[in-house]
Structures are given as C-alpha cells and as structure tokens.
N, C-alpha and C positions, 0 to 999 in steps of 0.2 A: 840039462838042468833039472835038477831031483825039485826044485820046490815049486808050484803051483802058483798061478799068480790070476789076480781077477781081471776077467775082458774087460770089463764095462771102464774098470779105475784107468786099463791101458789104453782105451779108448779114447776118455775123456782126456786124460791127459796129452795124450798125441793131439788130439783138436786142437788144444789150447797150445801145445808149442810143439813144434814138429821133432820128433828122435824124442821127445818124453816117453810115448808108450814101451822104444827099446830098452831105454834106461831102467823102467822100471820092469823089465822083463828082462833085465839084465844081461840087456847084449848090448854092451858099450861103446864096444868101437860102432856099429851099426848105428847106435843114437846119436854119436858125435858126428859121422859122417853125414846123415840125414840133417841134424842141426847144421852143419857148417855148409850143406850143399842150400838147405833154404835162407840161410842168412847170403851167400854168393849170389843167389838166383836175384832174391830180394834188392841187392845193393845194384846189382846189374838193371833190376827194371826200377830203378829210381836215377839210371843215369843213362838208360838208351831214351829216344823218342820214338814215336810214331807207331809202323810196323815191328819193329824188334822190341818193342815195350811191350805190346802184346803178345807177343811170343814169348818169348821171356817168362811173363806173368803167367799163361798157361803153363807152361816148364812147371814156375814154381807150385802152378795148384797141384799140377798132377805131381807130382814130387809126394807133398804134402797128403793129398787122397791116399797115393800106394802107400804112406807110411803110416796112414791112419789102420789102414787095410790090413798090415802086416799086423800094426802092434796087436789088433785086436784078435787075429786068429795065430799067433805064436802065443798068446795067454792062454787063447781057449783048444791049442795042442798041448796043455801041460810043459812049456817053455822048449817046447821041441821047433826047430826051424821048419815052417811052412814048406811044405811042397812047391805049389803053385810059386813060392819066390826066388826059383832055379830053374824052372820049365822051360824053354827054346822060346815059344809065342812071348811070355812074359818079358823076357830077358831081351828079345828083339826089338819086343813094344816099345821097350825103354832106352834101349840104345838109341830108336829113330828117332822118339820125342824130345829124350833130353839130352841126349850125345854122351860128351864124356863124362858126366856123370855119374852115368851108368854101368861107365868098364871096370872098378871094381865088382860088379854084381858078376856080369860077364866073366871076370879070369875067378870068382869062387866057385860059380856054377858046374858043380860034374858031369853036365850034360853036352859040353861043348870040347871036340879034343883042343890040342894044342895048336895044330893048322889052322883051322876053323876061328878060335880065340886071337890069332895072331891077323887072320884074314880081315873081321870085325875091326879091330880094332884100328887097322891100318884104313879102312872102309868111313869110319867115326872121324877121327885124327883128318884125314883130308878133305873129309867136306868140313869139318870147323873149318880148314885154314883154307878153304874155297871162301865161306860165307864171309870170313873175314877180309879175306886181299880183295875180291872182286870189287867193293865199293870202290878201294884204292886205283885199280888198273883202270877201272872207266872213268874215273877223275883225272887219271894221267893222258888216257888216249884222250879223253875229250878234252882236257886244258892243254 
C-alpha cells in the first residue's frame, strides 16, 4: 500500500469499533473479518452463562486488543503488514485463545508449511467439537 496512513486516527478508531483501524488502513477484508468475529464473540457472550460467558468475553477482549495492536502498527509501517502478525508464537497464541477464529491467520501466514497448517487446524477443529459434545455425553451417561 503506497499511501501513509496516521496511527493515532487507526488507533482510535479500532478502540471505538473493532476492524475500523483495517478499514481505514485499507485492508478490508481483515476489517470485516475482525468486525464479524467481534460481533459473533459478542452475540455468543450474551447467550452463554456462567463459565463460557467469561470465556467468551475474554475471547472477545483479546480479539479486539490484537486488533487495536495491529491497526496501529500496520499505520505506523507505512500500510505494510506487520511482522509480528504472521510469527509462529503469535499465530499459536491465537489459535489457543480463540480457536477457529484464528485459522484464517494460520493458512495466510508464510511461516507455517502445509503439513503443519493442516496438523493446527485439525488440533482447533476437535477440541471446539470436544468442548461442545462433552456437555452432551455427560448429560446422556448421567440421565
């Protein structure tokens, strides 16, 4: 991206709604994505209780932090994609905390081959469908 864009305006605007700072750093699908994963997380911790509501709602801060994160250092690289948001630690951090979320980052990232990205992702993929069935199967062995 040739034109320059100010941190401070990507910053604030990422605060105020989450995928604003990509948008106006004009990496769009990235803002919509960040947008539509914090409006999911959102709607998901106003309809879980208890334990997964809080989880949940972490999900979505930290979602929202690394998007605040990004918007403001892809401004202040002159609209060039962050390093740091393709790194193995990075990209791992974020598969554990948010899950699938995350696996678009995962299959963009150059630093991960194709075994590896197929390995994650099957690793993601069956603990979601762990965390979900197990409520079910102990309600069925205990009823």
């Amino acid at each position: 991206m040739a034109t320059q864009t100010n941190p401070l305006i990507a910053l604030l605007l990422s605060i105020i709604v989450p995928g604003a700072g990509q948008l106006y750093n004009r990496e769009v699908k990235k803002g919509w994505v960040i947008l539509g994963s914090c409006l999911s997380l959102g709607a998901l911790t106003y309809w879980f209780a208890g334990l997964n509501k809080i989880t949940v709602a972490l999900a979505l801060l930290l979602l929202w932090l690394s998007a605040i994160v990004d918007a403001y250092k892809v401004a202040k690289t002159s609209g060039e994609v962050a390093e740091f948001y393709y790194r193995k630690p990075y990209v791992v951090a974020m598969l554990l905390l948010v899950g699938p979320l995350a696996l678009p980052l995962l299959w963009q990232s150059p630093n991960f081959s194709a075994t590896s990205r197929w390995i994650w992702a099957v690793i993601v993929v069956g603990a979601v469908l762990m965390f979900v069935a197990t409520p079910y199967i102990v309600n069925h062995l205990i009823g």
